[in-house]
KEMARTI-401266 format. One record per residue (C-alpha): residue number from 1; residue in one letter; x, y, z. Coordinates in Angstrom, 2 decimals. Layout:
% residues N
+-----+--------+---------+---------+---------+
! num ! residu !      px !      py !      pz !
+-----+--------+---------+---------+---------+
! NUM !      A !       X !       Y !       Z !
...
+-----+--------+---------+---------+---------+
END
This chain:
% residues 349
+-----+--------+---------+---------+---------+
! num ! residu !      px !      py !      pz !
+-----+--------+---------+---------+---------+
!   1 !      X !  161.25 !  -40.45 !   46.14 !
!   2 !      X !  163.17 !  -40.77 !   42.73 !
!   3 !      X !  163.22 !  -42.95 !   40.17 !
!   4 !      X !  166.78 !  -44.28 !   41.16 !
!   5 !      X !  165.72 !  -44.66 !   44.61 !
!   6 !      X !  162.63 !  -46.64 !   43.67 !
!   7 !      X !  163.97 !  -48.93 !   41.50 !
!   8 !      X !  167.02 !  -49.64 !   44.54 !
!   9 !      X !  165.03 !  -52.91 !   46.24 !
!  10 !      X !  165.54 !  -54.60 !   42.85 !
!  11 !      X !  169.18 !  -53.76 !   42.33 !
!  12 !      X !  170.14 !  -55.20 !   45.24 !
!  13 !      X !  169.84 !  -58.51 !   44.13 !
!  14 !      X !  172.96 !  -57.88 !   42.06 !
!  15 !      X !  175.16 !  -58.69 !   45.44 !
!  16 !      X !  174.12 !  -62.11 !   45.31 !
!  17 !      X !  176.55 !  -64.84 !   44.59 !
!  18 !      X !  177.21 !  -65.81 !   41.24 !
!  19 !      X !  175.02 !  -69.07 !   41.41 !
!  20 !      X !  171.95 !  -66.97 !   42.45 !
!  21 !      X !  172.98 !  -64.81 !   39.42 !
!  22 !      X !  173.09 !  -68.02 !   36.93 !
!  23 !      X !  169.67 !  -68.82 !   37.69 !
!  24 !      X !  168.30 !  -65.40 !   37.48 !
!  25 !      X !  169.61 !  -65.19 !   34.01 !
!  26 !      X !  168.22 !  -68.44 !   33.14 !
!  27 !      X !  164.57 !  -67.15 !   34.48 !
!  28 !      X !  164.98 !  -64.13 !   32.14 !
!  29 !      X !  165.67 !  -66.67 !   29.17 !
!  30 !      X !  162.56 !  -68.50 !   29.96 !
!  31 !      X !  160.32 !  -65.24 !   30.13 !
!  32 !      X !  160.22 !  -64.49 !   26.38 !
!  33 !      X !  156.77 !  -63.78 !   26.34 !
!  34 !      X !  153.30 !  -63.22 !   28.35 !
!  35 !      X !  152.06 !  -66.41 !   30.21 !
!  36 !      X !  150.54 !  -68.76 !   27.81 !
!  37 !      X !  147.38 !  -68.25 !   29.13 !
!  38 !      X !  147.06 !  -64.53 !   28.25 !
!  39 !      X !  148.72 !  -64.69 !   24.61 !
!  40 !      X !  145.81 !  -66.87 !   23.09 !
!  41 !      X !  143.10 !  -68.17 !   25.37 !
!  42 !      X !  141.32 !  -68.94 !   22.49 !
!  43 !      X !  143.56 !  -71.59 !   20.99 !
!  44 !      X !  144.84 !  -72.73 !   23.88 !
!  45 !      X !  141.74 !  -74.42 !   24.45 !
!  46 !      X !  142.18 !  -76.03 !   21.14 !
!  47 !      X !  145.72 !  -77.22 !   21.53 !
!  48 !      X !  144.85 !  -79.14 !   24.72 !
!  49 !      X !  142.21 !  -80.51 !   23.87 !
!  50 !      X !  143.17 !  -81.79 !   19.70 !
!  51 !      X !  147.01 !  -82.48 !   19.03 !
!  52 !      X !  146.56 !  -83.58 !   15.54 !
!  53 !      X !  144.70 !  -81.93 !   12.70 !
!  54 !      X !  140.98 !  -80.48 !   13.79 !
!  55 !      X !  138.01 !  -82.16 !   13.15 !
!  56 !      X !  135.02 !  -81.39 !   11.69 !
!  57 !      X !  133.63 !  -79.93 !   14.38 !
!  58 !      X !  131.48 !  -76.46 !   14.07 !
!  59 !      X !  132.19 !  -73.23 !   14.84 !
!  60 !      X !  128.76 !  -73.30 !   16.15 !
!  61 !      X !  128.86 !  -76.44 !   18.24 !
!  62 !      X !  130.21 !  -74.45 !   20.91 !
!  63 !      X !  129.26 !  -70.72 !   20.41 !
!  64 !      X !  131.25 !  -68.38 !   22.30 !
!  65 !      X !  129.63 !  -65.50 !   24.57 !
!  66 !      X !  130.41 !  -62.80 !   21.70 !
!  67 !      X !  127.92 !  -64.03 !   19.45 !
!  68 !      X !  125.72 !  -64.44 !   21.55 !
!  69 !      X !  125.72 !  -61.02 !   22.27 !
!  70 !      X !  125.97 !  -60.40 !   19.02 !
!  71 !      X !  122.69 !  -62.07 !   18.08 !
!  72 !      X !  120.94 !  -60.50 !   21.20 !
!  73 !      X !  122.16 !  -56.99 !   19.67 !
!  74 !      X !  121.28 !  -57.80 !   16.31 !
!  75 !      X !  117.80 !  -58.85 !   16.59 !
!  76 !      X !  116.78 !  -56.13 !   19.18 !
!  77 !      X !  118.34 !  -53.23 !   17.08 !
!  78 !      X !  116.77 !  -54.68 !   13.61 !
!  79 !      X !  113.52 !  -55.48 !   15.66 !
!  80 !      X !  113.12 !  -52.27 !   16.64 !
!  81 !      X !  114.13 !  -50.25 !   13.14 !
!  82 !      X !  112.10 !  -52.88 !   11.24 !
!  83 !      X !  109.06 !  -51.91 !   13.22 !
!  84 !      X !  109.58 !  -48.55 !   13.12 !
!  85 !      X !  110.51 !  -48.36 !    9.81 !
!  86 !      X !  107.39 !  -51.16 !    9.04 !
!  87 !      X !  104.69 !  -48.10 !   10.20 !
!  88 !      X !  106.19 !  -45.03 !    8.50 !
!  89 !      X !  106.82 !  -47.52 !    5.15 !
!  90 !      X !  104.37 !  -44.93 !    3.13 !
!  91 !      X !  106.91 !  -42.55 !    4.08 !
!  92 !      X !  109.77 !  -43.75 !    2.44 !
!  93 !      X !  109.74 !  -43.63 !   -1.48 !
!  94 !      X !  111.39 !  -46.18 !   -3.98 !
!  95 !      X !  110.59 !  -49.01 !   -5.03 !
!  96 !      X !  109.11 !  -51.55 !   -2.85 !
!  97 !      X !  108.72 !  -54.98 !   -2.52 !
!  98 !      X !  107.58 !  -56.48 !    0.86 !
!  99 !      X !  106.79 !  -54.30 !    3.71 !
! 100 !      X !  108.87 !  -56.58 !    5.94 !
! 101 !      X !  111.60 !  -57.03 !    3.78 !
! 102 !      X !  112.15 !  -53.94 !    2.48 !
! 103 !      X !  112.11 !  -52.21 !    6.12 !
! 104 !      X !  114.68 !  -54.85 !    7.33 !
! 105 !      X !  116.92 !  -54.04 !    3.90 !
! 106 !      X !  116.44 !  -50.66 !    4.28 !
! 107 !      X !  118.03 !  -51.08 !    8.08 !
! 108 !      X !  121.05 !  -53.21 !    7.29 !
! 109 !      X !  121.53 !  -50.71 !    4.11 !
! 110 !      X !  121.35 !  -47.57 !    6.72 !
! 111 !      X !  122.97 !  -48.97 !    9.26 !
! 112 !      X !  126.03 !  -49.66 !    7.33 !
! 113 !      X !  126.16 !  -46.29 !    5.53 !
! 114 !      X !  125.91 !  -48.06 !    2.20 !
! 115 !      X !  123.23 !  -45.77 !    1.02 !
! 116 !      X !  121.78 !  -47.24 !   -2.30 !
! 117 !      X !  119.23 !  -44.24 !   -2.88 !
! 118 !      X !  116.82 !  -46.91 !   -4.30 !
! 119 !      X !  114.65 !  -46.72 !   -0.67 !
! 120 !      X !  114.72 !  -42.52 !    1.32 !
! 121 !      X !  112.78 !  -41.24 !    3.90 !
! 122 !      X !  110.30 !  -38.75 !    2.32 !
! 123 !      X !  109.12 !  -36.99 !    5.81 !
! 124 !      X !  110.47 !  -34.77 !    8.76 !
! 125 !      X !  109.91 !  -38.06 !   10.84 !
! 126 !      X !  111.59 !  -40.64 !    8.66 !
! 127 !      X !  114.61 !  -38.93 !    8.47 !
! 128 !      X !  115.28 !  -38.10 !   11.74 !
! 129 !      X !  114.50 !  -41.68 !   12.53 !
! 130 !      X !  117.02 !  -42.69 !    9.60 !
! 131 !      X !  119.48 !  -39.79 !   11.70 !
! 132 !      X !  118.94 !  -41.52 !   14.47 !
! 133 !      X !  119.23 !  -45.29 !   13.52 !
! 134 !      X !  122.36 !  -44.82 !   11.48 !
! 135 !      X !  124.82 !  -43.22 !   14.14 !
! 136 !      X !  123.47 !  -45.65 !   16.59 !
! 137 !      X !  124.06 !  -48.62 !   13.52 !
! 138 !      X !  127.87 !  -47.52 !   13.01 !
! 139 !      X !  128.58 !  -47.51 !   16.94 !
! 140 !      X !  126.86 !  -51.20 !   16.71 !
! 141 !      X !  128.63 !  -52.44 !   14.02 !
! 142 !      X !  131.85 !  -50.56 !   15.20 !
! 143 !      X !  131.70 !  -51.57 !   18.71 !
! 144 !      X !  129.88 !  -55.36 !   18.59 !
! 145 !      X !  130.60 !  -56.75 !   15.57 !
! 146 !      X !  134.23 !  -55.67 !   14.90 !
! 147 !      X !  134.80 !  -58.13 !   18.01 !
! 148 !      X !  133.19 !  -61.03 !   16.71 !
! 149 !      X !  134.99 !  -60.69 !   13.72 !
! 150 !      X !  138.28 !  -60.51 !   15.61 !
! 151 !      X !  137.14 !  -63.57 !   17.39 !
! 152 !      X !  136.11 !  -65.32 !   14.75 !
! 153 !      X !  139.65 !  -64.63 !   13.41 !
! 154 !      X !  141.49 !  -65.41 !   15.82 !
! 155 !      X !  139.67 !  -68.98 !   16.73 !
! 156 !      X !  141.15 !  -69.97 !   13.02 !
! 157 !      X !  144.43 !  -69.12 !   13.34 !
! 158 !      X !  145.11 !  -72.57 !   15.01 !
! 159 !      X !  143.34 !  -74.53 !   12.08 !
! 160 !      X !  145.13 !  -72.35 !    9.38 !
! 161 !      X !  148.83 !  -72.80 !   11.13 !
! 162 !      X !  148.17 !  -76.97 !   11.42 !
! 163 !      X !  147.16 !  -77.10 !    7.69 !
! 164 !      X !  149.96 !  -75.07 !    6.67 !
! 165 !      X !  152.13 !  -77.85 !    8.21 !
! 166 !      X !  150.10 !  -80.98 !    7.50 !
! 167 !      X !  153.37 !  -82.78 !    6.37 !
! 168 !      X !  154.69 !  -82.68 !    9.93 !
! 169 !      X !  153.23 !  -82.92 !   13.45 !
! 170 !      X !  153.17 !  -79.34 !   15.05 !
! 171 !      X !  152.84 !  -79.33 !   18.91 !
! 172 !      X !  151.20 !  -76.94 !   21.21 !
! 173 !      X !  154.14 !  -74.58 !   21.72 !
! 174 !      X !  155.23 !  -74.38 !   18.18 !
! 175 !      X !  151.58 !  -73.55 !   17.37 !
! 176 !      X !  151.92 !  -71.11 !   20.12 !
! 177 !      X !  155.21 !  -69.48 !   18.78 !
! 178 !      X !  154.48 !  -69.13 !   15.37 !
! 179 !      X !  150.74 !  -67.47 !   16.73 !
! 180 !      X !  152.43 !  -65.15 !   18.30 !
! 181 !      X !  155.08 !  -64.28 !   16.00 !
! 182 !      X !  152.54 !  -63.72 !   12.73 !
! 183 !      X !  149.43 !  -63.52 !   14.52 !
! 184 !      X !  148.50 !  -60.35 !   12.66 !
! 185 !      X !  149.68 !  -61.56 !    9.52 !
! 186 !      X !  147.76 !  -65.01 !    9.51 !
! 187 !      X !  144.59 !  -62.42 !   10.80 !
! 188 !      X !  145.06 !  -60.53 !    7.54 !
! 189 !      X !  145.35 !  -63.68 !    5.14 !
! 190 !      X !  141.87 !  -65.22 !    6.63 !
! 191 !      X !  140.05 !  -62.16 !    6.63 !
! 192 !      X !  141.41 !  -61.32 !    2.63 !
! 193 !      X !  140.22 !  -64.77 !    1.93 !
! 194 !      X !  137.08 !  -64.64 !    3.05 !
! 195 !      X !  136.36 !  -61.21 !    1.35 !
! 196 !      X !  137.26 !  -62.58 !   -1.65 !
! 197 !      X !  134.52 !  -65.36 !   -1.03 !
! 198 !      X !  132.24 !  -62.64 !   -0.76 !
! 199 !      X !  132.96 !  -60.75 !   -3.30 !
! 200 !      X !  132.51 !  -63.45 !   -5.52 !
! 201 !      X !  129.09 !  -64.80 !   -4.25 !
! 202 !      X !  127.71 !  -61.12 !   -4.34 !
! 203 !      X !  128.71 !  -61.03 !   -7.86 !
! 204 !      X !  127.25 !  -64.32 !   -8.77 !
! 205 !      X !  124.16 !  -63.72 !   -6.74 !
! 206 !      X !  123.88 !  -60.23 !   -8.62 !
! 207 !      X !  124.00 !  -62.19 !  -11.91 !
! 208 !      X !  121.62 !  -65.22 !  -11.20 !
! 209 !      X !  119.52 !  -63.11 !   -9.23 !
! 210 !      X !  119.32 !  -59.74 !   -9.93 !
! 211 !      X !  120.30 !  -60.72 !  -13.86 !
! 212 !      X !  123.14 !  -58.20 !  -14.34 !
! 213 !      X !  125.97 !  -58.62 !  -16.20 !
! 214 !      X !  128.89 !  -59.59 !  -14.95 !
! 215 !      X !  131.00 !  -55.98 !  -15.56 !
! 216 !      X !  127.69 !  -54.40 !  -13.52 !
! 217 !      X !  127.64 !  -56.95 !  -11.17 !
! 218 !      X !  131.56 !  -57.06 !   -9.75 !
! 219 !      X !  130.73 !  -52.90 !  -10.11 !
! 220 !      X !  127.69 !  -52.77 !   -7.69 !
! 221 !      X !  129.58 !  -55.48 !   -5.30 !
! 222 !      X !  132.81 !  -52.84 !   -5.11 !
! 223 !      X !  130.30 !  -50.11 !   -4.92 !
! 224 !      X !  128.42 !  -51.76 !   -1.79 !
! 225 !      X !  131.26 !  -53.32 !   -0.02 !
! 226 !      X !  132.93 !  -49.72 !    0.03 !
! 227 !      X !  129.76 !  -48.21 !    0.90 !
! 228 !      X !  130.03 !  -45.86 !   -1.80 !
! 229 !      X !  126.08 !  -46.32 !   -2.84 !
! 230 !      X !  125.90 !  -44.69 !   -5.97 !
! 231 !      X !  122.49 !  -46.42 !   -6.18 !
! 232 !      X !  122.44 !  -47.04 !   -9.73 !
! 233 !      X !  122.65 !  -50.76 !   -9.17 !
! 234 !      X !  120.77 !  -52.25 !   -6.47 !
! 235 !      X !  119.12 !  -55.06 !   -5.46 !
! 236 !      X !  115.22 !  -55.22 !   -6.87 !
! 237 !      X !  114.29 !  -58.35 !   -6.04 !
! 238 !      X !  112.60 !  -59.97 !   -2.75 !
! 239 !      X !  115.35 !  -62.98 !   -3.00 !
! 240 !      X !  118.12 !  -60.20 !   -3.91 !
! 241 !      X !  117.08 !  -58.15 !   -0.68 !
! 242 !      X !  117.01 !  -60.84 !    1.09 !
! 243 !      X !  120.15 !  -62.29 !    0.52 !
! 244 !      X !  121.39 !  -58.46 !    0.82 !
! 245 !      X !  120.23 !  -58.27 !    4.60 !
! 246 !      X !  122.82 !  -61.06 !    5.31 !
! 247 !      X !  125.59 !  -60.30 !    2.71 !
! 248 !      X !  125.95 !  -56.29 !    2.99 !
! 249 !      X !  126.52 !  -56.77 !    6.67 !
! 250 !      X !  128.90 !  -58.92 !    6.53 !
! 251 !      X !  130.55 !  -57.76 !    3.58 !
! 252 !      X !  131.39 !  -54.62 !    4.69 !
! 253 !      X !  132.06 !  -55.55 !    8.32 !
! 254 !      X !  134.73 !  -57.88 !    6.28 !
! 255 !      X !  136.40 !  -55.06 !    4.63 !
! 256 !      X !  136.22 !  -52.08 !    7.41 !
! 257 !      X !  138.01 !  -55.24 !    9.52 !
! 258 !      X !  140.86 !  -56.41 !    6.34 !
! 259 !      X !  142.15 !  -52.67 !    6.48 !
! 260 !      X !  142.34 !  -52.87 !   10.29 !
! 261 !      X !  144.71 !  -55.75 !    9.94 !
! 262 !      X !  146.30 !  -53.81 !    7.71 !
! 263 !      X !  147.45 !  -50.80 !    9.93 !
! 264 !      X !  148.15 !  -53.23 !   12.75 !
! 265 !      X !  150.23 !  -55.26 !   10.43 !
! 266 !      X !  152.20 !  -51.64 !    9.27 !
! 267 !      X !  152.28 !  -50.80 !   13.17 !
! 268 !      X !  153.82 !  -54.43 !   14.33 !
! 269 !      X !  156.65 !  -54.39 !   11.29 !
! 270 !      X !  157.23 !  -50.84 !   12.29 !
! 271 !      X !  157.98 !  -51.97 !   15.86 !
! 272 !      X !  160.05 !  -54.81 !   14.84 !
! 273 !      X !  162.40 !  -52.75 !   12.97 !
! 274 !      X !  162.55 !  -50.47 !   16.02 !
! 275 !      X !  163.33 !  -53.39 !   18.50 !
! 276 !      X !  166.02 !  -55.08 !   15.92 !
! 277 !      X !  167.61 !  -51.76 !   15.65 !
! 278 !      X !  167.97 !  -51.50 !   19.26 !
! 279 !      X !  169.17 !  -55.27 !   19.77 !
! 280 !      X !  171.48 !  -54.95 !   16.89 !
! 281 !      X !  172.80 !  -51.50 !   17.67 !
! 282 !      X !  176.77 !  -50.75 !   19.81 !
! 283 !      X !  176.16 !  -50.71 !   23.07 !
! 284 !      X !  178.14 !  -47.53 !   24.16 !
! 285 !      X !  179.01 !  -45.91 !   27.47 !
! 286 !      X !  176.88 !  -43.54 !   27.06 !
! 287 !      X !  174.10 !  -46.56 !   27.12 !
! 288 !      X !  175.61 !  -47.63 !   30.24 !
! 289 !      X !  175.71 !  -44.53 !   32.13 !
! 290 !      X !  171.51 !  -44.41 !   31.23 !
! 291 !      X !  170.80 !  -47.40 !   32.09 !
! 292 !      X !  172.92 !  -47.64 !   35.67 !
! 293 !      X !  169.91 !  -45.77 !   37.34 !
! 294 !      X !  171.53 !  -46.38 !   41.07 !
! 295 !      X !  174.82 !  -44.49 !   39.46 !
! 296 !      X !  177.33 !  -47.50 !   41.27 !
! 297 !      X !  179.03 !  -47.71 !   37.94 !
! 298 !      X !  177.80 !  -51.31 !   37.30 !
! 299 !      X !  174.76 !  -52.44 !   35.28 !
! 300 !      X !  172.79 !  -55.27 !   36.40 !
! 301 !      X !  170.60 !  -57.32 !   34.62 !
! 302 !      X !  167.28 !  -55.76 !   35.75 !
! 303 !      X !  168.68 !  -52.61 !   34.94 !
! 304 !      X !  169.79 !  -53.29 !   31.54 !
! 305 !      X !  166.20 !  -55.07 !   30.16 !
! 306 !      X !  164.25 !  -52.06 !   31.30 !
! 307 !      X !  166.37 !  -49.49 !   29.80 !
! 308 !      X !  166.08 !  -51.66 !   26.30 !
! 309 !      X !  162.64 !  -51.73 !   26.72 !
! 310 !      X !  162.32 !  -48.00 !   27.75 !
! 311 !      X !  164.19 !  -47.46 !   23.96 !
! 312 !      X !  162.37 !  -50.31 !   21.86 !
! 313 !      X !  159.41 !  -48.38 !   23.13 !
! 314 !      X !  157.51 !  -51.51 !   24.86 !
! 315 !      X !  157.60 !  -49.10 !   28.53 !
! 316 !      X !  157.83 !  -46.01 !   29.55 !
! 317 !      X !  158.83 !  -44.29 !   33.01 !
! 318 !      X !  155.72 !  -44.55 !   34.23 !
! 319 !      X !  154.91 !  -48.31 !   33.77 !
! 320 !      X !  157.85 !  -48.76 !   35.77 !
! 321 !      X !  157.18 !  -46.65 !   38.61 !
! 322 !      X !  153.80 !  -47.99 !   38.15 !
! 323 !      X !  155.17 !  -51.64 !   38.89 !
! 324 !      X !  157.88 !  -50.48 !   41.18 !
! 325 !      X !  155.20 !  -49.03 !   43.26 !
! 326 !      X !  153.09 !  -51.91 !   43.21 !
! 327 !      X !  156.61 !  -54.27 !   44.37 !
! 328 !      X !  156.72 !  -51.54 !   47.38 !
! 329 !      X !  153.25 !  -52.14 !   48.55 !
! 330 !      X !  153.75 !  -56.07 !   48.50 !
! 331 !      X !  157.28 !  -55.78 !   50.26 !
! 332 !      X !  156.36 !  -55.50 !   53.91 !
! 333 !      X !  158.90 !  -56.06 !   55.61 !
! 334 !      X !  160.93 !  -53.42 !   53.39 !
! 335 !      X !  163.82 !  -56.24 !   52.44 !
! 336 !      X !  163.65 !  -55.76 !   48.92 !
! 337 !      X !  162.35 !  -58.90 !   47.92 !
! 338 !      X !  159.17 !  -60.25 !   48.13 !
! 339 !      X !  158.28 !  -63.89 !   50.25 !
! 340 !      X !  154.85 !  -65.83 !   50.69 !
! 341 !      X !  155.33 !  -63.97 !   54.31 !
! 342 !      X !  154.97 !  -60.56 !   52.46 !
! 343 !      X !  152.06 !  -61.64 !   50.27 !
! 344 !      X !  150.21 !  -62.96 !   53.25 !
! 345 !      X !  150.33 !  -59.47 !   55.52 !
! 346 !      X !  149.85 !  -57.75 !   52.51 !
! 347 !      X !  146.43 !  -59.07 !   51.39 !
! 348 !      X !  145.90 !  -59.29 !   55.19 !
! 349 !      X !  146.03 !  -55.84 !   55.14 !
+-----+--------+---------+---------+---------+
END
């Protein structure tokens, strides 16, 4: 079967009468987007439930399933490497500090490739643990806590769009609208702003703390965050490692996730300009002739939005044979359009 010949049960709807045609049009109007549900379940649940500005309420109050497998991941990963890394300590040279502290810093610092140099292995066995707990570390952070972040991202989107407009009341579908329209960009401010929160507690902890000066500070805070490790400038301290353990992670998680943002902020302006060139673009008979797939010299409405989507690049061929096929095995009784009838002998069936 062909494409044309596939795509014939919903072409046929074009020899309707004009007032079946009206409301058609006005259905297509009302579809400008994925249903509600699917385009932000996270602030959804926000908008119902708070139509003025948020209270202060914790992230925490309600933690979300992520974290919690985030925490579960956490501890058992630096449970294990602190343990391990707690009997072979004699093994690893530098200079140390706690035994419990210093295997728990020397996890976080290995398992986010930072690298100081200040703590090595110094045996066959240490580092092929170290081999070992580092590749597993980057699929962790790369796999686990990436998503958190993007969670944790995306559950402030709502809180940053209502106080951007705190001189005006914004309700749920405006909030919803202007998510969706900059939902990449607003991603990108929050997760620039809190970097820049980091950076600038590293660097203060670094001077109270490790008593650097500021130049050396802001240096081994660039160096660390970028996981570059020189390892001339590290934390020496038992409050400076600890502190470390919870700001290296995060830090860097921070950063690897701000030039994320980035590319998917270059990729979304890059498909904009590809859709308004299309929308803004003669439509030519040449256009015509590609998208009249049952070649009866008239273009209907169905046939015109897939062929602009098949050129702004949003579908392809196969996603619509994919859905025509789908539309075939629902349509029963072979009519061309689909009834509760159909549904029920298809999932009968």
């Amino acid at each position: 079967m062909t494409n044309r010949d596939t795509i014939q049960p919903l072409l046929d709807q074009r020899h309707q009468s004009h007032h079946t045609v009206d409301l058609t049009r006005k259905r297509f109007r009302r579809c400008k987007s994925a249903p509600v549900g699917q385009i932000a379940p996270v602030e959804m649940d926000e908008i119902k439930n708070d139509q003025s500005l948020p209270r202060s309420k914790s992230i925490l109050d309600k933690l979300h399933p992520i974290f919690w497998k985030v925490i579960i991941y956490l501890v058992i990963y630096l449970g294990i490497g602190t343990i391990c890394f707690y009997f072979v300590r004699n093994k690893i040279k530098g200079k140390k500090i706690d035994g419990v502290v210093d295997s728990v810093y020397f996890c976080v610092v290995t398992m986010t490739t930072v690298g100081y140099g200040d703590m090595v292995p110094n045996s066959a066995i240490t580092k092929l643990l170290a081999c070992v707990y580092v590749f597993s570390g980057m699929a962790l952070v790369g796999v686990v806590l990436s998503k958190a972040a993007d969670y944790l991202m995306e559950k402030q989107e709502t809180l940053l769009i209502k106080a951007m407009h705190m001189g005006r009341r914004v309700g749920p579908s405006e909030i919803l609208e202007e998510i969706e329209t900059n939902k990449v960009k607003y991603k990108c401010f929050m997760i620039a702003a809190f970097l820049i929160v980091l950076i600038v507690v590293g660097t203060v902890v670094l001077v109270r703390v490790e008593e650097f000066d500021t130049i050396d500070a802001f240096y081994c805070v660039c160096a660390t965050i970028t996981t570059l490790g020189y390892g001339d400038k590290s934390f020496s301290t038992k409050a400076g490692r600890i502190f470390a353990i919870f700001w290296i992670l995060t830090s860097t998680l921070c950063l690897g996730q701000f030039f994320l943002y980035v590319a998917e902020l270059n990729t979304e302006k890059r498909q904009k300009e590809i859709v308004k060139r299309v929308l803004s673009r003669r439509t030519t008979n040449v256009d015509l002739e590609e998208a009249d797939l049952d070649d009866d010299g008239v273009v209907g409405a169905a046939e015109f939005v897939i062929y602009e989507l098949k050129e702004m690049g949003k579908i392809n061929q196969q996603d619509v044979a994919a859905v025509l096929k789908k539309f075939e095995s629902l349509d029963v009784d072979q009519s061309g359009t689909l009834s509760k009838a159909d549904l029920t002998l298809a999932q009968s069936s």
